[in-house]
C-alpha positions in Angstrom: 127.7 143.6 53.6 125.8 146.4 52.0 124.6 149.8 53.1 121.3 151.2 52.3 118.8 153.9 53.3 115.0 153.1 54.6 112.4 155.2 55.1 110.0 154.4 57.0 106.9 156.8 57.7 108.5 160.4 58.2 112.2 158.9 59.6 114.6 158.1 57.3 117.5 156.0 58.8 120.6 155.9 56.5 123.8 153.4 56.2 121.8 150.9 57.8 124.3 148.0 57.3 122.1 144.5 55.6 124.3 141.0 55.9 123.2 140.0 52.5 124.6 136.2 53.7 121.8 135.9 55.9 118.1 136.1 55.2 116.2 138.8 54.5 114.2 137.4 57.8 117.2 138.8 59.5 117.5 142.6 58.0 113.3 142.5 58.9 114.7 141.6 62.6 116.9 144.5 62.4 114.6 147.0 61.5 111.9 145.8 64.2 114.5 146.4 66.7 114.9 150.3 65.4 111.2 151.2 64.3 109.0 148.7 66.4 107.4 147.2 63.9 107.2 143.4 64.1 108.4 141.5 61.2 105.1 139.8 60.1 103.5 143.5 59.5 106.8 145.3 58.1 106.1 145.6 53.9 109.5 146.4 52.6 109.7 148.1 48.7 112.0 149.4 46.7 113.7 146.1 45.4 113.3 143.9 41.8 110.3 141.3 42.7 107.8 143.3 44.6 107.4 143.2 48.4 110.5 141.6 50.1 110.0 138.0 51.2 111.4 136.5 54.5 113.0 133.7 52.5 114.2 135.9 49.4 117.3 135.3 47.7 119.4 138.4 48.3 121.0 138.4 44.0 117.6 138.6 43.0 116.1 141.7 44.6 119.1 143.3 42.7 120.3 145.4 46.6 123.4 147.0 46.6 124.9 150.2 48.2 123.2 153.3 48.2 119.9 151.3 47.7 116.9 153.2 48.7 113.9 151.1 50.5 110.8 151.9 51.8 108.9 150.0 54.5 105.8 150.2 55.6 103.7 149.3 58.3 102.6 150.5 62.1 105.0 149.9 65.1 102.8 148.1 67.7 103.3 148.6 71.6 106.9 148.2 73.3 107.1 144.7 74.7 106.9 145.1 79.0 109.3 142.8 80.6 107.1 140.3 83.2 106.7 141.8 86.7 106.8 138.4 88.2 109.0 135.8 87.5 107.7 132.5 85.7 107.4 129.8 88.5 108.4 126.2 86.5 106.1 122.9 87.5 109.4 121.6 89.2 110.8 124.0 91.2 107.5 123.9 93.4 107.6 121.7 96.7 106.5 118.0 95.5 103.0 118.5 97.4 102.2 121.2 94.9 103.2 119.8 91.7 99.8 117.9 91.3 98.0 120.4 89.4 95.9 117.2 87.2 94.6 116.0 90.2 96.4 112.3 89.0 97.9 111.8 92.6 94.6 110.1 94.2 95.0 107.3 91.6 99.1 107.1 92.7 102.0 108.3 91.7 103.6 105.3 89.6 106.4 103.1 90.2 109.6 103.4 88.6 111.2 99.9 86.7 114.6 98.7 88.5 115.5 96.5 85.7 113.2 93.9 84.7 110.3 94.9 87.7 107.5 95.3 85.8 106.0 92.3 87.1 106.5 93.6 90.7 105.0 96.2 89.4 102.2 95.6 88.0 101.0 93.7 91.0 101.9 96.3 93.5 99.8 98.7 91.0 97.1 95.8 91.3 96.8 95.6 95.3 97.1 99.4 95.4 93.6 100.2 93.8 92.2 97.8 97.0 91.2 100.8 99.3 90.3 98.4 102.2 93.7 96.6 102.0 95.6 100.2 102.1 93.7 101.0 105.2 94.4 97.6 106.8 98.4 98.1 106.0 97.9 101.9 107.5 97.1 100.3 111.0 99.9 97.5 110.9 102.7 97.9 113.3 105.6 98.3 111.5 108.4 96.3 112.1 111.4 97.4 113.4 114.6 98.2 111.1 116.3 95.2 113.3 113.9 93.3 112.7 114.8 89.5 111.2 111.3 88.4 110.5 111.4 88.5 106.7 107.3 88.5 107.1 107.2 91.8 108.9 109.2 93.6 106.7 108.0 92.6 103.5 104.7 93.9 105.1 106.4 97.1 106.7 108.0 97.7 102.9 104.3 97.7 101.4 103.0 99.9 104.1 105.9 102.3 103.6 105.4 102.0 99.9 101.7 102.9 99.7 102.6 105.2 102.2 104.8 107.3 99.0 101.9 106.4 96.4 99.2 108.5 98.4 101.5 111.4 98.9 104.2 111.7 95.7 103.3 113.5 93.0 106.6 111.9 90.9 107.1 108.0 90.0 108.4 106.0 93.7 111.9 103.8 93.6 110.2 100.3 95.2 113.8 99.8 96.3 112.6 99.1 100.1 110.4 96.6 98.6 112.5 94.6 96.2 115.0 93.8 98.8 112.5 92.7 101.1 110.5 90.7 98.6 114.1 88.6 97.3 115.2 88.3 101.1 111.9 86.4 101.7 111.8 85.0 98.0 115.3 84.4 96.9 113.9 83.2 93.4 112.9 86.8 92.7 116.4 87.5 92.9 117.9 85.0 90.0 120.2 86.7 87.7 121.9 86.1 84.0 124.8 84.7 82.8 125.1 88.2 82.3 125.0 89.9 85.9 121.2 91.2 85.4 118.1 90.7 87.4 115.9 87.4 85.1 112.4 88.2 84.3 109.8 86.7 86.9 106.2 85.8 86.7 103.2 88.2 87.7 101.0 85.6 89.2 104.1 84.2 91.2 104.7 87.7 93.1 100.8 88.2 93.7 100.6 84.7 94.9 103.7 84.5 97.4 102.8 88.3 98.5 98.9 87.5 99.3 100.5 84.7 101.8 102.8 87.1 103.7 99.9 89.6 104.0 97.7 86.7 104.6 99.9 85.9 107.9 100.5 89.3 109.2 97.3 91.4 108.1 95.2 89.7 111.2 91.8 91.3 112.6 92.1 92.5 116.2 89.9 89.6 117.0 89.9 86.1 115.6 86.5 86.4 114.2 87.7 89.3 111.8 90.4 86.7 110.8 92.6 88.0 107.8 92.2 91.0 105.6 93.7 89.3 102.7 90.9 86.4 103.3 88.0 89.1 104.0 89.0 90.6 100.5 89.9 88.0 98.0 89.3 84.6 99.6 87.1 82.7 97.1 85.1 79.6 98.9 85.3 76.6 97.1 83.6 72.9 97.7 84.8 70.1 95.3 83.0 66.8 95.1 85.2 64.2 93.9 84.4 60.7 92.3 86.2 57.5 92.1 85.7 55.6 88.7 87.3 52.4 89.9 85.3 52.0 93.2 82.7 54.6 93.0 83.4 56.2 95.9 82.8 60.1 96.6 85.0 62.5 98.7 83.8 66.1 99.3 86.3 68.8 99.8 85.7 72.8 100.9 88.8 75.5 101.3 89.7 78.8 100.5 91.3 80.0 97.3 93.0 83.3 96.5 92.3 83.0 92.5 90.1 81.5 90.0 92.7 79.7 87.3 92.1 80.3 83.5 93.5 77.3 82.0 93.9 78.2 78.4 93.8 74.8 76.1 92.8 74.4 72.3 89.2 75.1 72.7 89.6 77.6 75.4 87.8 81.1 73.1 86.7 83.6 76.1 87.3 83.6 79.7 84.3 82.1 81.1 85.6 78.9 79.2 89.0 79.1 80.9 87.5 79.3 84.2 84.9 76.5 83.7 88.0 74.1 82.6 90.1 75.1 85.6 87.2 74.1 88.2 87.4 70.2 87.0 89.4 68.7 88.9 91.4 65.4 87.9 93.9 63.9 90.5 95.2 61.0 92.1 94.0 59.9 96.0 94.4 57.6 97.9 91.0 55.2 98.2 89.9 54.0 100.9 87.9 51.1 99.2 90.9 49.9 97.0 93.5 50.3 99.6 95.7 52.5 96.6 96.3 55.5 94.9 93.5 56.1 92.5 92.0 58.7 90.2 89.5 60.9 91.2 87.5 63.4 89.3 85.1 65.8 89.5 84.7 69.8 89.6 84.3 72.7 92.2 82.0 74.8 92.9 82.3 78.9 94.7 80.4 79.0 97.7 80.8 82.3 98.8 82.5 85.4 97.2 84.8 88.2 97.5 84.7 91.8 97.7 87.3 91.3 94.9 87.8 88.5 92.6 91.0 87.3 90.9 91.2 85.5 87.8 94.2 84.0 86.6 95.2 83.5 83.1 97.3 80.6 83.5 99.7 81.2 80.1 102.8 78.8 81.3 102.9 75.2 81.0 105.7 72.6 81.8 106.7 71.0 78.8 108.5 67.6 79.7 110.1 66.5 76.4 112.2 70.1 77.2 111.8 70.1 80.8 111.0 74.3 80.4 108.4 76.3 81.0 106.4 77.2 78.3 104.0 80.8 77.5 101.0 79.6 75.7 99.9 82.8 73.3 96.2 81.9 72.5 94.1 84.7 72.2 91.6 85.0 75.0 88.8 87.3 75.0 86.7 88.6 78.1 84.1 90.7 79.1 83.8 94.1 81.1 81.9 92.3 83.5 82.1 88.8 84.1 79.5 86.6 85.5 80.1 84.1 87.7 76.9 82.6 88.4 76.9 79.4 86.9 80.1 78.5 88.6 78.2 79.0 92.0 77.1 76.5 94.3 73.0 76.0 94.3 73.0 77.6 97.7 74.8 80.7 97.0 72.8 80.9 93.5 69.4 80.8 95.7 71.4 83.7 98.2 72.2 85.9 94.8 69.0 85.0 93.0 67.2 88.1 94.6 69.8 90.9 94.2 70.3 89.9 90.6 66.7 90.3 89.8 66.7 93.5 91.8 69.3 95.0 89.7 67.9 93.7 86.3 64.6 95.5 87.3 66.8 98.4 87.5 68.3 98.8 84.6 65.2 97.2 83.0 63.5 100.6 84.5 66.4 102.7 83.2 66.1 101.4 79.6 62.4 101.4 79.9 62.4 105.4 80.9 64.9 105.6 77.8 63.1 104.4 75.7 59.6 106.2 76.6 61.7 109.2 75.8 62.1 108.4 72.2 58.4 106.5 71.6 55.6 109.1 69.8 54.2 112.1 71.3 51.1 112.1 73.0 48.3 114.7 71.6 49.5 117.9 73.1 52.7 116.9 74.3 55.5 118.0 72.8 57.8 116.0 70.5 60.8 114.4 72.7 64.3 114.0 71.3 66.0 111.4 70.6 66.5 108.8 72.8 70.3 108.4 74.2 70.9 105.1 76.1 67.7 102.5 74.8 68.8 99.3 75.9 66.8 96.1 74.8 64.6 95.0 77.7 65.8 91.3 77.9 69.3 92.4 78.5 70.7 89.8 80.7 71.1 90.2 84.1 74.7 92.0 85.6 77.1 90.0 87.3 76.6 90.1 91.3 80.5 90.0 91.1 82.1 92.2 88.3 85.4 93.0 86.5 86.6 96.7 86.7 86.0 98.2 83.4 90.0 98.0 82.6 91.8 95.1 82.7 94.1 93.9 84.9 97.6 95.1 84.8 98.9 92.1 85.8 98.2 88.3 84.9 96.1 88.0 87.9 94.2 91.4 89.0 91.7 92.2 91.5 88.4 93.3 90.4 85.7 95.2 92.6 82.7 93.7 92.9 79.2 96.4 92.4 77.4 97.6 94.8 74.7 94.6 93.8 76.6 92.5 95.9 76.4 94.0 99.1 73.3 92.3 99.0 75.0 88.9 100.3 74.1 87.8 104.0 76.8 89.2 106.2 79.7 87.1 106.5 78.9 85.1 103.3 82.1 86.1 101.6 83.9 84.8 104.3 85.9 81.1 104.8 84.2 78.6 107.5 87.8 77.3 107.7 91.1 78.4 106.2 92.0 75.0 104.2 94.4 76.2 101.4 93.2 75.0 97.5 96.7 75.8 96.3 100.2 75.0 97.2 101.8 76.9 100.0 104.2 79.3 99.0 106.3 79.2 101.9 107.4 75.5 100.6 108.6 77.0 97.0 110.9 79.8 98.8 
């Protein structure tokens, strides 16, 4: 510890103590504190090696007692403390704390140990505005209540319910204990003691059913909400090779399956491979089990379709389930026409040309924009979305611009497709394509 003399201006301020074991960023602190003049505008003198630097070794400058420095530099105004306190993001009420405007898309779910599955499909059915005002109007079930359907369908209300108004990440606690009371596999643990991994596609499936049941119309013509949204009409003709014989089968499905083999590149590939069917029946001509193949066909679609990438396979030499890790690309919108019925291609034919006129018009305007100038017009500017006039024609049912977060997601169909006869997206009949979850739990 030293003592030295500064002046500074017409003061003088003498025995000023400087802690030559701290920087010289320190002494500058010091002096702000007596003279007001901030550090990065203080010019101190009077030591070996010029103009005293913040990181300066103290044995060089050659200071000792008695050392006389000058400083210069204007003091700037006194700091004024804040007349109102600083109000924290977290202190205000949980309505307020929104200030992105992120809360319309929902609040987020929080993992409770190996849930992102769960998740990811809860995230899925959440962005289906239709299906959150269908669960808005449901009864709820009472706390008592032992119908495992009811709750699980009262814990989704209640938890969409907190998405739309929390502005912080939502505990699905409610939910997971409903959802492994009415599907005990979701409920397998470790050797360990922890909660197993589970399958996406498994929890969409098995919680489309219990919605299926208990989301009903008010009248049996409305029929379910789950079927008025994502029920996918299918008609498969099926053909004997042994007798010759034909059967012909329509039903409702919930999903289009991506089966993902060798050749399998893009998803339209998938999906064309997991409308062939190939299974064993019973024929009437040969009096015994048979095969029968043949393919399906979508007679009527959704408001939203699901597509399935159907990554596990059951290999028997290990009798496990296996995750098959082939790249699959796919498009931002995905057309489905080919895999339509020649009736519902004849129904779609008009609003597809429709909306290729469109955008034909669109790219047409563009590109008038950026042609040459007519004599006396003036020159236009570049031209900023020319797209080639024999673009192909958009999908009357499209995938959202993001993809799914889960394996399967729901994807909203454009506005093209309100063009369908009324009712066309709906099942005549309510036969099941798939296997009934309730048999698996």
């Amino acid at each position: 510890m030293v003592r030295v003399e500064v002046k500074w201006q017409k003061e003088v301020f003498k025995d000023l103590e400087v802690d030559i074991s701290a920087p010289p960023a320190v002494f500058k602190t010091q002096l702000f504190s007596i003279t007001g003049v901030a550090p990065d505008r203080q010019k101190i003198m009077g030591l070996k090696g010029g103009l005293l630097r913040d990181d300066a070794d103290w044995g060089s400058t050659g200071i000792k007692d008695g050392s006389r420095i000058t400083m210069l530099g204007t003091a700037g105004a006194v700091p004024v403390a804040p007349t109102q306190a600083p109000t924290f993001l977290e202190d205000l009420p949980e309505d307020q704390q929104d200030v992105t405007g992120l809360s319309k898309y929902g609040a987020g779910l929080e993992n409770l140990g190996n849930t992102c599955y769960m998740n990811s499909t809860l995230q899925c059915l959440y962005g289906v505005e239709e299906l959150r005002e269908d669960l808005a109007q449901y009864a709820a079930a009472s706390l008592t209540s032992t119908d495992p359907n009811a709750t699980l369908t009262t814990a989704t209300k209640s938890l969409f319910s907190s998405l739309s108004t929390s502005a912080q990440p939502v505990p699905p606690m409610a939910f997971l204990l409903s959802l492994r009371k009415k599907f005990p596999q979701f409920a397998q643990q470790a050797r360990e003691g922890y909660y197993m991994q589970q399958d996406a596609e498994e929890c969409w499936t098995n919680l489309l059913y219990v919605l299926r049941e208990t989301l009903q119309g008010s009248s049996p013509a409305a029929g379910s909400a789950v079927e008025r949204l994502f029920g996918v009409r299918l008609a498969a003709r099926l053909t004997c090779a042994e007798s010759g014989e034909s059967l012909e089968e329509v039903g409702t499905a919930y999903t289009l399956k991506c089966n993902i083999s060798a050749e399998v590149n893009h998803l339209a590939d998938g999906i064309r491979l997991g409308l062939k069917e190939d299974r064993e029946k019973t024929s009437a001509a040969l009096g015994r089990i048979a095969p029968f193949v043949g393919s399906s066909q979508i007679t009527a679609l959704p408001p939203y379709l699901t597509v399935q990438m159907v990554r596990f396979y059951y290999k028997a030499d290990v009798q496990q389930k296996a995750k098959i890790l082939r790249k699959v690309a796919f498009p931002a919108q995905l057309d489905v026409f080919e895999f339509c019925s020649p009736e519902l291609q004849a129904e779609l034919k008009a609003p597809r040309e429709a909306a290729k006129a469109a955008e034909d018009a669109k790219a047409g305007a563009s590109k008038s924009g950026s042609g040459p100038a007519a004599a006396g017009d003036a020159a236009p500017g570049p031209s900023t979305a020319a797209g080639p006039a024999d673009a192909p024609a958009p999908a009357t049912m499209a995938a959202a611009n993001t993809p799914p977060a889960a394996s399967s997601g729901a994807v909203r169909a454009p506005q093209a497709a309100a063009a369908l006869p009324e009712g066309g997206h709906r099942a005549a009949s309510p036969v099941p394509m798939e296997e009934d979850p309730k048999a698996q739990a």
